[in-house]
Z-matrix of the N, CA and C atoms (Angstrom, degrees):
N
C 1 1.462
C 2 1.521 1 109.65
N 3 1.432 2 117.95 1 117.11
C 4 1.427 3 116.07 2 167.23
C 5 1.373 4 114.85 3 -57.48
N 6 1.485 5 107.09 4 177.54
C 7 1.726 6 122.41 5 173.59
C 8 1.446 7 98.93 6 -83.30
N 9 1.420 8 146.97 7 -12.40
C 10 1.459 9 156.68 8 -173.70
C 11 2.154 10 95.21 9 -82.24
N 12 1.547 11 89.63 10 -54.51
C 13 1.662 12 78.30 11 -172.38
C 14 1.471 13 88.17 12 -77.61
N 15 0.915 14 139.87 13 -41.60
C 16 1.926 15 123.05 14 -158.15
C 17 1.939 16 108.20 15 -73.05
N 18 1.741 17 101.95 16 -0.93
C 19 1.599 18 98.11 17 157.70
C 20 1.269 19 119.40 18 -101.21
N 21 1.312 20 99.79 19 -33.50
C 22 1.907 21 112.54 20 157.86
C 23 1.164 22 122.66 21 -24.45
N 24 1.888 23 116.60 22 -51.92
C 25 1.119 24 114.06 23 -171.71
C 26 1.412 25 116.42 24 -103.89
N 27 1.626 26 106.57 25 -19.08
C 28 1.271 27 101.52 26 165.53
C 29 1.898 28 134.79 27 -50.38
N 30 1.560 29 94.15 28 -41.10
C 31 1.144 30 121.57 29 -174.45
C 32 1.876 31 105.56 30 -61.46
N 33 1.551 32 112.88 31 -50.00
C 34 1.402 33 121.08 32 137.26
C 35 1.159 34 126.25 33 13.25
N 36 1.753 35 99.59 34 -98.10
C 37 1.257 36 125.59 35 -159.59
C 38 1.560 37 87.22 36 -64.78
N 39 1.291 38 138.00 37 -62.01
C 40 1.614 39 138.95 38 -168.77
C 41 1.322 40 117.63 39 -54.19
N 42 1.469 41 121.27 40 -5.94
C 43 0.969 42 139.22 41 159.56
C 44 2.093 43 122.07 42 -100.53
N 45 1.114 44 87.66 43 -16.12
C 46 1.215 45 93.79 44 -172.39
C 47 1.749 46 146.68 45 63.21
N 48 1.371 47 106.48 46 21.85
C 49 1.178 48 146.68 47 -158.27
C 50 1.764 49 78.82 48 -79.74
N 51 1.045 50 108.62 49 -39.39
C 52 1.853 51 103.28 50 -149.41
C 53 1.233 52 99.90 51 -135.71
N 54 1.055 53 143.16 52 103.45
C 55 1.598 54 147.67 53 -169.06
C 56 1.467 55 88.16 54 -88.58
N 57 1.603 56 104.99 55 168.25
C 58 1.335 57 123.25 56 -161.75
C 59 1.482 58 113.43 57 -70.96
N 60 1.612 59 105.52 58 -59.98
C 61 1.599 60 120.87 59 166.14
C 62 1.807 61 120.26 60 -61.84
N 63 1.093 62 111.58 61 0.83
C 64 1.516 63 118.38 62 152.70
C 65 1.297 64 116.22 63 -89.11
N 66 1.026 65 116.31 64 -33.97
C 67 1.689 66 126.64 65 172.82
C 68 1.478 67 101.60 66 -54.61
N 69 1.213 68 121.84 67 -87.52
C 70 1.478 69 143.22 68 152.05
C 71 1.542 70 124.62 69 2.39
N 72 1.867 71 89.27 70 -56.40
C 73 1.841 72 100.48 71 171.12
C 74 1.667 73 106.11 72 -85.71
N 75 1.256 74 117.58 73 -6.81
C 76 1.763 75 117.22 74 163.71
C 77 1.292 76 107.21 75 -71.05
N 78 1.664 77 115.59 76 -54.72
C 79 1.666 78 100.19 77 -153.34
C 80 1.602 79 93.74 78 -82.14
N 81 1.509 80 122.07 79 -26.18
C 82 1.524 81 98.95 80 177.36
C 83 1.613 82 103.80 81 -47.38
N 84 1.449 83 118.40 82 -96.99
C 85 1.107 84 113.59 83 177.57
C 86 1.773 85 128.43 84 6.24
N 87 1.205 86 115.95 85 -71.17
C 88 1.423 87 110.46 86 163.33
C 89 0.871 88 110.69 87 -40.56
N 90 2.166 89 126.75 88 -66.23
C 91 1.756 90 93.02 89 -161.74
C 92 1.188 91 121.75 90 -102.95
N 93 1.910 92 118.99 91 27.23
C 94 1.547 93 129.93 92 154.12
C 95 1.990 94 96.93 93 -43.17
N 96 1.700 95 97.10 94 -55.00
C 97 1.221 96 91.41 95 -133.77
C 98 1.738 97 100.31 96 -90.54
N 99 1.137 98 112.92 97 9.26
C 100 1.906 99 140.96 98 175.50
C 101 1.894 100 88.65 99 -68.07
N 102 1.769 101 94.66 100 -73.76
C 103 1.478 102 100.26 101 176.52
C 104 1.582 103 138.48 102 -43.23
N 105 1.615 104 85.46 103 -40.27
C 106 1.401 105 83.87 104 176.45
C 107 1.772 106 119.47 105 -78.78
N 108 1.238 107 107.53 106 -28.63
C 109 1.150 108 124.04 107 -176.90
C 110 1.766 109 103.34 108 -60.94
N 111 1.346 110 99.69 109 -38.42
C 112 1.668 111 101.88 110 -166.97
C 113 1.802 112 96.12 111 -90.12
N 114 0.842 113 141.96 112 -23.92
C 115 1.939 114 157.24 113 144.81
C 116 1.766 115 86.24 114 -32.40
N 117 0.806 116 111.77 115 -74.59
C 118 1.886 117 120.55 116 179.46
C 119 1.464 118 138.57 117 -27.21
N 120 1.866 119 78.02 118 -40.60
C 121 1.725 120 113.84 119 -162.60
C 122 1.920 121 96.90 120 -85.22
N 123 1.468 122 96.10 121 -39.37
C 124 1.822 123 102.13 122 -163.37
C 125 1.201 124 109.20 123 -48.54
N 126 1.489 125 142.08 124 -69.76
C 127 1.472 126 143.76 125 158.09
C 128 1.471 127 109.91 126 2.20
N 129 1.440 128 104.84 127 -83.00
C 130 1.434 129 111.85 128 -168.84
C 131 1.404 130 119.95 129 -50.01
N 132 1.091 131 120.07 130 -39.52
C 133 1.730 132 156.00 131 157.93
C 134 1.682 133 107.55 132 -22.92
N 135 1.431 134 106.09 133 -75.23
C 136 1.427 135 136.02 134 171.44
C 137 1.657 136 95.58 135 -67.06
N 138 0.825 137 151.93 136 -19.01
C 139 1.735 138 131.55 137 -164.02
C 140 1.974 139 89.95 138 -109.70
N 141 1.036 140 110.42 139 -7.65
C 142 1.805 141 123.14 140 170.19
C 143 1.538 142 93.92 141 -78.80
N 144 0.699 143 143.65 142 -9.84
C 145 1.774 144 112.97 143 -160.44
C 146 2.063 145 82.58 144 -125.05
């Protein structure tokens, strides 16, 4: 995350467009799905060597 998005969202929250625990329930979401994606990746990974 740049310093551009972390005023992005600041500016946000001071607006209130984006409450904090929505923020929070965003980036989980992203890195549920990082994890799961990389959970996905291991197989293929291991069948290389």
């Amino acid at each position: 995350m740049s310093h551009l998005d972390g005023l992005a969202l600041a500016e946000k929250i001071r607006n209130s467009e984006v409450t904090p625990t929505k923020l929070i329930e965003e980036a989980f979401k992203k890195l549920s799905q990082k994890i799961r994606h990389l959970i996905l990746s291991l197989p293929h990974v291991f069948q290389k060597r």
